[in-house]
N, C-alpha and C positions, 0 to 999 in steps of 0.2 A: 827823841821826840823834839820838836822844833816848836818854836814861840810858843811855849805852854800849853801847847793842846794835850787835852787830856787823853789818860788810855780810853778809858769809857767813849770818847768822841772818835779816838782814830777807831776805835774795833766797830763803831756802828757805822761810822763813813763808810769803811771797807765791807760790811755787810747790804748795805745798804745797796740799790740797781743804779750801775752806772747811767743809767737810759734817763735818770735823771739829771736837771742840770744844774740841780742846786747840790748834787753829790761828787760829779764834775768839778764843777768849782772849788769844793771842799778838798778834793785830791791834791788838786795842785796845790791847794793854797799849805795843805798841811805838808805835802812832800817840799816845797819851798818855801816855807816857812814865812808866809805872808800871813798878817796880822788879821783877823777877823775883824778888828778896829777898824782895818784898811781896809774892805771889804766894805763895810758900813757904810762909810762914811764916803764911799766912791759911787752906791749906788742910793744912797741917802735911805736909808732903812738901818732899823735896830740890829746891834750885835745877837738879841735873840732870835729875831729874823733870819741871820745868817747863820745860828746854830742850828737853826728848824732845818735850813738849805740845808745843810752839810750834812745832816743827819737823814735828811729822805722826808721828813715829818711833813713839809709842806715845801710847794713849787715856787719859784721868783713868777713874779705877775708877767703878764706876756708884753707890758707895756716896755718892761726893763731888760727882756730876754734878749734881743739883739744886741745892747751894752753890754749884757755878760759874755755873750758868743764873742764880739771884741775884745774884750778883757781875755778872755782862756786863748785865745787866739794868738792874740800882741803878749802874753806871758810865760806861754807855754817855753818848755827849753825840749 
């Protein structure tokens, strides 16, 4: 498991619908082990915010949604 994420967060991310994009995000970030800090603090929103994303619990506002689409884009491997 990479940067600390927990099992309880990777087994809901992976449950979770990728049709989402805040679960998206969570994928990469956990399979590359990018920081949910970094994550925060890229899209100027709370680490709980980004846990909500990753987990499916709530969507990134649509204002922010085209920076993520960049982000997954320019990080993807």
């Amino acid at each position: 498991m990479s940067y600390g994420y927990s099992q309880s967060l990777v087994r809901v991310n992976k449950e979770a619908s990728i049709k989402s994009l805040g679960v998206a995000l969570g994928r990469m970030c956990i399979a590359q082990g990018i920081s949910v800090q970094t994550i925060a603090d890229t899209f100027g929103v709370s680490r709980m915010t980004v846990y909500n994303w990753f987990k499916g619990h709530t969507h990134p506002n649509v204002a922010i949604t085209p920076a993520i689409l960049r982000y997954i884009n320019t990080h993807k491997k």
